[in-house]
DSSP file (Angstrom, degrees, kcal/mol; ACC not computed):
  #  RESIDUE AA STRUCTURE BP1 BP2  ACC     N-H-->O    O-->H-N    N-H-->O    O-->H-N    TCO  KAPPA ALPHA  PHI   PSI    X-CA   Y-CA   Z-CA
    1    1 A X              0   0    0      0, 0.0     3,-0.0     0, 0.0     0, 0.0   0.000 360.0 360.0 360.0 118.9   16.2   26.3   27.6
    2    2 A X        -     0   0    0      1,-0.1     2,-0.5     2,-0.0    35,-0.0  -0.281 360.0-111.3 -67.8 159.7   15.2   29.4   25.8
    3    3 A X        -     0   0    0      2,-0.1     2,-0.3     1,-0.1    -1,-0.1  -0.874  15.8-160.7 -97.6 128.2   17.2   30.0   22.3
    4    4 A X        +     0   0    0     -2,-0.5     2,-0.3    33,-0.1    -1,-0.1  -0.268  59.0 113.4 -89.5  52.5   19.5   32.7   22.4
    5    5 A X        -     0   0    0     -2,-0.3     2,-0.4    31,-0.2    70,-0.2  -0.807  45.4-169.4-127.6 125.2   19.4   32.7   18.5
    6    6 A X  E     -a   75   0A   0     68,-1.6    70,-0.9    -2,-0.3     2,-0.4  -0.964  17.3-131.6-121.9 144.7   17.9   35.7   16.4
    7    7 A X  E     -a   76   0A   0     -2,-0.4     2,-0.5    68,-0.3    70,-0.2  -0.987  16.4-165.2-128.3 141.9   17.2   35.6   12.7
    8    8 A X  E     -a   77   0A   0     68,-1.9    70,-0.7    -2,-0.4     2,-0.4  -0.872  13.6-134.4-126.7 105.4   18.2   38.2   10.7
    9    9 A X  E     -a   78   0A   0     -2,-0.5    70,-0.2    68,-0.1     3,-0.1  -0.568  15.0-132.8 -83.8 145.2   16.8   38.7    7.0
   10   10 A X     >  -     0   0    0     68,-4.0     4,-1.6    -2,-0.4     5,-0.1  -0.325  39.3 -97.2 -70.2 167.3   19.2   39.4    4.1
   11   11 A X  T >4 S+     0   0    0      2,-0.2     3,-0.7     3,-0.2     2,-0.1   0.300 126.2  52.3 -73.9-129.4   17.8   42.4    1.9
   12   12 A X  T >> S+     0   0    0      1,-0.4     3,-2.1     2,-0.1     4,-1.5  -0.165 115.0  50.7 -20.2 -82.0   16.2   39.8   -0.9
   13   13 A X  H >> S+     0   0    0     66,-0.8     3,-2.4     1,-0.3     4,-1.3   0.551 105.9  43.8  32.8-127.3   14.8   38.6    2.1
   14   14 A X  H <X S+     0   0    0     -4,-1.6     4,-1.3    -3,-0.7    -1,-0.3   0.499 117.6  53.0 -20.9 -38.5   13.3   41.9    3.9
   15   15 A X  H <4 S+     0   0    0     -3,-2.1    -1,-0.2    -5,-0.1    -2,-0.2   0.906 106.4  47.2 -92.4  -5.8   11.9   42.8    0.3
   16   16 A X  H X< S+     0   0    0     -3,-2.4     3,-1.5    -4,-1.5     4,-0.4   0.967 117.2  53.4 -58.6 -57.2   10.0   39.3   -0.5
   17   17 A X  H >< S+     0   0    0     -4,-1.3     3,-2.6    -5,-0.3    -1,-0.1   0.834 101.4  50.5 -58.3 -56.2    8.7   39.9    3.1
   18   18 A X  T 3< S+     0   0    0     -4,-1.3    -1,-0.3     1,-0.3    -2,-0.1   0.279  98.2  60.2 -72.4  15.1    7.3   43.0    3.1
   19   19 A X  T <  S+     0   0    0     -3,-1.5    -1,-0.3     2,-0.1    -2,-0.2   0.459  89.4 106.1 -99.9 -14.1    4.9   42.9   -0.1
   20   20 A X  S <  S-     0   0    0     -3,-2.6     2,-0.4    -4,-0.4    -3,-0.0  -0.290  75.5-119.8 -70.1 148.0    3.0   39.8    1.8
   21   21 A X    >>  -     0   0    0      1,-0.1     3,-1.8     4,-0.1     4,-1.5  -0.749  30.1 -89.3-105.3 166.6    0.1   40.6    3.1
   22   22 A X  H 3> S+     0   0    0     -2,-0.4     4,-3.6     1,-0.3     5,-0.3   0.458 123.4  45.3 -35.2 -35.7   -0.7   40.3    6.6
   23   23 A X  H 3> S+     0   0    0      2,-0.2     4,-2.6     1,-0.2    -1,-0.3   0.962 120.4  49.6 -71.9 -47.1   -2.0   36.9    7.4
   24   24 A X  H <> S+     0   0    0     -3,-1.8     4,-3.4     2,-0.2    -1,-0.2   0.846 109.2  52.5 -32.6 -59.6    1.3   35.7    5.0
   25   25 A X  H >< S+     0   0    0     -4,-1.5     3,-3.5     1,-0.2     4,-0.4   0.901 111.5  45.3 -57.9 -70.1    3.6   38.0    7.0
   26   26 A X  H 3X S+     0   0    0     -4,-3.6     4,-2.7     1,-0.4    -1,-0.2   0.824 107.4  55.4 -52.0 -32.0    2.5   36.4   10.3
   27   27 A X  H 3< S+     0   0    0     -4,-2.6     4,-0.5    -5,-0.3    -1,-0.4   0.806 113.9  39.5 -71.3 -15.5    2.8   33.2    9.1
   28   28 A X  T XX S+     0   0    0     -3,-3.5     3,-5.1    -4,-3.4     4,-0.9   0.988 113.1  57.7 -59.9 -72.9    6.8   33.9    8.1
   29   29 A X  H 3> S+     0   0    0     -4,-0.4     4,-1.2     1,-0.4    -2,-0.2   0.580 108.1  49.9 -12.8 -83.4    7.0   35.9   11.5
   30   30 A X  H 3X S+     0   0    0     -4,-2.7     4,-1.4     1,-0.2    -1,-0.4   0.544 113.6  39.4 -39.9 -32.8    5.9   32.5   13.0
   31   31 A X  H X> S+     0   0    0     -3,-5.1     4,-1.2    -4,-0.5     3,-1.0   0.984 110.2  59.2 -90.7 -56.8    8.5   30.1   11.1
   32   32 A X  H 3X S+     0   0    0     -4,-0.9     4,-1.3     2,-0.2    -2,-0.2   0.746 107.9  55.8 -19.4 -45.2   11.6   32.7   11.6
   33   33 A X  H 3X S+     0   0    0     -4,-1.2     4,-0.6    -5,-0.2    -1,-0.2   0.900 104.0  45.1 -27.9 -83.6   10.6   32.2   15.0
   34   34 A X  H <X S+     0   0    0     -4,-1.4     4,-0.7    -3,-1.0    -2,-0.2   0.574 110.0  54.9 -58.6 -24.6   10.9   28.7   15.1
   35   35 A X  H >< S+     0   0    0     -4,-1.2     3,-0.7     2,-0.2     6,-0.2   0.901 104.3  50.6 -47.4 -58.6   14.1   28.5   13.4
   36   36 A X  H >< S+     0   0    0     -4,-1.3     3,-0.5     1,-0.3   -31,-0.2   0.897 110.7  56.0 -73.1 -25.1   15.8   30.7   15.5
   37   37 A X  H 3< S+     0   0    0     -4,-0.6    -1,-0.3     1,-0.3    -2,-0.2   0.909 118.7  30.7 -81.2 -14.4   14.4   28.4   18.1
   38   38 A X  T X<  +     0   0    0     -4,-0.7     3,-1.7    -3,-0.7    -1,-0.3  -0.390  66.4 167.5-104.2  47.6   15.8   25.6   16.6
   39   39 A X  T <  S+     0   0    0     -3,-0.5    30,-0.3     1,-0.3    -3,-0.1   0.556  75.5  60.9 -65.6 -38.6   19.1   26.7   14.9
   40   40 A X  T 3  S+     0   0    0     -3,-0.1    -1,-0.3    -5,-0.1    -5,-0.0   0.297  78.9 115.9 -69.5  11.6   20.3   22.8   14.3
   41   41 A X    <   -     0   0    0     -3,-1.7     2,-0.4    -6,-0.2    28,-0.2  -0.453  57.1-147.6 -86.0 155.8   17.5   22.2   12.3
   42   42 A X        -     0   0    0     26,-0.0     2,-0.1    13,-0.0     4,-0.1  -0.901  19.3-115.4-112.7 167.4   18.0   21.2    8.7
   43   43 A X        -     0   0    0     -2,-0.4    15,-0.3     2,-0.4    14,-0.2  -0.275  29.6 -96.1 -75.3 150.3   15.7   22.1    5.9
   44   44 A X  S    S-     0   0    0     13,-0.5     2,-0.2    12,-0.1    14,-0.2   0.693 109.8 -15.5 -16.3 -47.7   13.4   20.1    3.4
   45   45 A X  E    S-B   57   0A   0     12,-2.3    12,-0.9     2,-0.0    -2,-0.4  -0.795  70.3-143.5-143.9-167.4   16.5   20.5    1.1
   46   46 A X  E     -B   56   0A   0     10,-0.2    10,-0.2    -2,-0.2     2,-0.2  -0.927   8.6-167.5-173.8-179.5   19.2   22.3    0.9
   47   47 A X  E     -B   55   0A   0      8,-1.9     8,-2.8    -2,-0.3     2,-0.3  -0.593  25.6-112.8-149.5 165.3   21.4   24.0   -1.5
   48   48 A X  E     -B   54   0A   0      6,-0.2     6,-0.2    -2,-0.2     2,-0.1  -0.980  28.6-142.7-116.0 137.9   25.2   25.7   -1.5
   49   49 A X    >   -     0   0    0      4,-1.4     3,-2.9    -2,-0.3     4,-0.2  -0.445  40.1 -78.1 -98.2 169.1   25.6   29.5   -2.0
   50   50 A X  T 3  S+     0   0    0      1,-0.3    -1,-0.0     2,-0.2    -2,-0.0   0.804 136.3  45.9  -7.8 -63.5   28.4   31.3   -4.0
   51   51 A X  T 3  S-     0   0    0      1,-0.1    -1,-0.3     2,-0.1    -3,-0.0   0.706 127.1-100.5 -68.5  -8.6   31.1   30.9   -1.1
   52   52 A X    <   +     0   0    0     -3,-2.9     2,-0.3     1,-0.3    -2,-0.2   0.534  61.7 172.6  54.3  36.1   29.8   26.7   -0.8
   53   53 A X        -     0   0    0     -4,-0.2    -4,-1.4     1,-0.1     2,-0.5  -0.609  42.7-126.8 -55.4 130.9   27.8   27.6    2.2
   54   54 A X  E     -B   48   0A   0     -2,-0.3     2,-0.3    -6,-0.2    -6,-0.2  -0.613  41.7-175.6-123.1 107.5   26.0   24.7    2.9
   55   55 A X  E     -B   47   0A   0     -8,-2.8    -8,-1.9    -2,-0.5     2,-0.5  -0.924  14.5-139.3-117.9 144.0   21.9   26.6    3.1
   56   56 A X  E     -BC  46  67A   0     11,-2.4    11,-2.3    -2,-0.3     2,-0.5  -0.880   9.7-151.8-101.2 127.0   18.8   24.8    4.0
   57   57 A X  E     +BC  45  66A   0    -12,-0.9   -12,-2.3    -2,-0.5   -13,-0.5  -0.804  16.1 175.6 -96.3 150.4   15.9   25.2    2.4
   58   58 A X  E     - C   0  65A   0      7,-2.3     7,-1.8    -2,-0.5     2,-0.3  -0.954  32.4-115.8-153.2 135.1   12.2   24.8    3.8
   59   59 A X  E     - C   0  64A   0     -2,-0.3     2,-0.8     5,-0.2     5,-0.2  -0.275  22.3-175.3 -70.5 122.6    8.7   25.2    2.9
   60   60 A X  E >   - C   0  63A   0      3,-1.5     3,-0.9    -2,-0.3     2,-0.1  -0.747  62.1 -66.7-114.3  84.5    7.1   27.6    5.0
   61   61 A X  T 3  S-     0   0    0     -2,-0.8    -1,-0.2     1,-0.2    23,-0.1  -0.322 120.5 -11.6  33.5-119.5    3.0   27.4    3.7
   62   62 A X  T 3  S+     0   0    0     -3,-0.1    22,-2.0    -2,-0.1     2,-0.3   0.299 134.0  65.8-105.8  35.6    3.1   28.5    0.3
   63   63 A X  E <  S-C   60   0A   0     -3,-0.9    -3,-1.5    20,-0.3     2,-0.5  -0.985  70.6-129.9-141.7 135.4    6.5   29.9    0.4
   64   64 A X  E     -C   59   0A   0     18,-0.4    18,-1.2    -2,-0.3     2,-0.3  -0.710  18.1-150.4-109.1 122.5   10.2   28.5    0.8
   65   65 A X  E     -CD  58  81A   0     -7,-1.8    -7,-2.3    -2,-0.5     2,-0.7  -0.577   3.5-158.4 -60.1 122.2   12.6   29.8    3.2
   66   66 A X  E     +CD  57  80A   0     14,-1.7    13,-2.7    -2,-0.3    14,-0.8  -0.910  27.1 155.4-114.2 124.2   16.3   29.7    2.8
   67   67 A X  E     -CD  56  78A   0    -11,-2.3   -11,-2.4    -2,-0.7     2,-0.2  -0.837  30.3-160.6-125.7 160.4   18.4   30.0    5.9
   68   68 A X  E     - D   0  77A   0      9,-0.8     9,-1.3    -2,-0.3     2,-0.5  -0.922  23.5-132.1-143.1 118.2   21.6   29.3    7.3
   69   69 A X  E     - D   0  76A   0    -30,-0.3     2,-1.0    -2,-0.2     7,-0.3  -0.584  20.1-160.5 -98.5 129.7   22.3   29.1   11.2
   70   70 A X  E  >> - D   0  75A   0      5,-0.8     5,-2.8    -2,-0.5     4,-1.9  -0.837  11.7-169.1-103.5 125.1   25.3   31.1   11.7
   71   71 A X  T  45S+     0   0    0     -2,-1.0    -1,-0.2     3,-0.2   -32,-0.0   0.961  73.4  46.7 -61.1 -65.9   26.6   30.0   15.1
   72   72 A X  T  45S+     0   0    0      1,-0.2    -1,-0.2    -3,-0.2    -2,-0.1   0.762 116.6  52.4 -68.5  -1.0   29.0   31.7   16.5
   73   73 A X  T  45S-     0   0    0      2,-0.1    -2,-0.2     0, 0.0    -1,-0.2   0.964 100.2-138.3 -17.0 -96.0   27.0   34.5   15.6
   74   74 A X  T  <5 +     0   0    0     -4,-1.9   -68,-1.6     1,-0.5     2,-0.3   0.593  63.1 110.6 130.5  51.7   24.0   33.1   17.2
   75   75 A X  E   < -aD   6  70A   0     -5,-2.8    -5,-0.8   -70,-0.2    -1,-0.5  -0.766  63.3-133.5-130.2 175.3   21.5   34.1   14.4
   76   76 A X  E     -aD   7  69A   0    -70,-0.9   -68,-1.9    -2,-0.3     2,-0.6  -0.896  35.5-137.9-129.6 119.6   19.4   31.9   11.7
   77   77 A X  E     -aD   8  68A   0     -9,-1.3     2,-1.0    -2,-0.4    -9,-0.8  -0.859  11.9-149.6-104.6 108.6   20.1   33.8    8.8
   78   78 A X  E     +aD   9  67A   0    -70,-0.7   -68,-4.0    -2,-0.6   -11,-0.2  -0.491  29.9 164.6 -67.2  95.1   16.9   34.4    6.3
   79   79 A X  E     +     0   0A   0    -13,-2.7   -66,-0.8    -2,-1.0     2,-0.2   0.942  65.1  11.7 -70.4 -48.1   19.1   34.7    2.6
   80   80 A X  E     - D   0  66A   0    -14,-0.8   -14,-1.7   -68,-0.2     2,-0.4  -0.871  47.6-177.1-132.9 161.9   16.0   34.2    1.0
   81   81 A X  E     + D   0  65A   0    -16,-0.2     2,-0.2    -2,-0.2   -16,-0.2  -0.882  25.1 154.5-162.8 123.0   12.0   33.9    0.4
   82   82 A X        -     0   0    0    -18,-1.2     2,-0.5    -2,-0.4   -18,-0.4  -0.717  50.9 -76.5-128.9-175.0   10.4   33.0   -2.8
   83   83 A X              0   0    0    -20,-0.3   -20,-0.3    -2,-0.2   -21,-0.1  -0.750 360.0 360.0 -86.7 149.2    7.0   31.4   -3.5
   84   84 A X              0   0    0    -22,-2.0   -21,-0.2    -2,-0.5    -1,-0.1  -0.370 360.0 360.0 -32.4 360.0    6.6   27.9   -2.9
């Protein structure tokens, strides 16, 4: 069953991403990917945001992802990306 799940970066997000350079980028590309293909997955850790949204975090090579899969939605939402 393909996932009909897209992930969507928040601006923090979208500006982490776009300083990486290439080899970096693909390897986010690749995990964003996999999320979205997995939407139940939980994370390494995980954390609560402002509202107490319950975010997972996960190490993605030498950088950690934070997402949250918003269902009815159908997206994995990328909040964040820091270094490792």
């Amino acid at each position: 069953m393909t996932s009909v799940y897209r992930y969507v970066l928040e601006q923090s997000a979208f500006e982490y991403f776009v300083r990486l350079d290439e080899r970096e980028a693909r390897h986010c590309l690749n995990h964003f990917c996999r999320l979205a293909a997995n939407p139940h997955e939980t994370g390494d850790a995980h954390c609560l945001d402002a509202a107490g949204r319950a975010l997972q975090m996960e190490l993605a090579g030498p950088h950690t992802v934070i997402f949250w899969a918003d269902h009815a939605a159908g997206e994995v939402r990328i909040v964040d990306i820091f270094p490792g």
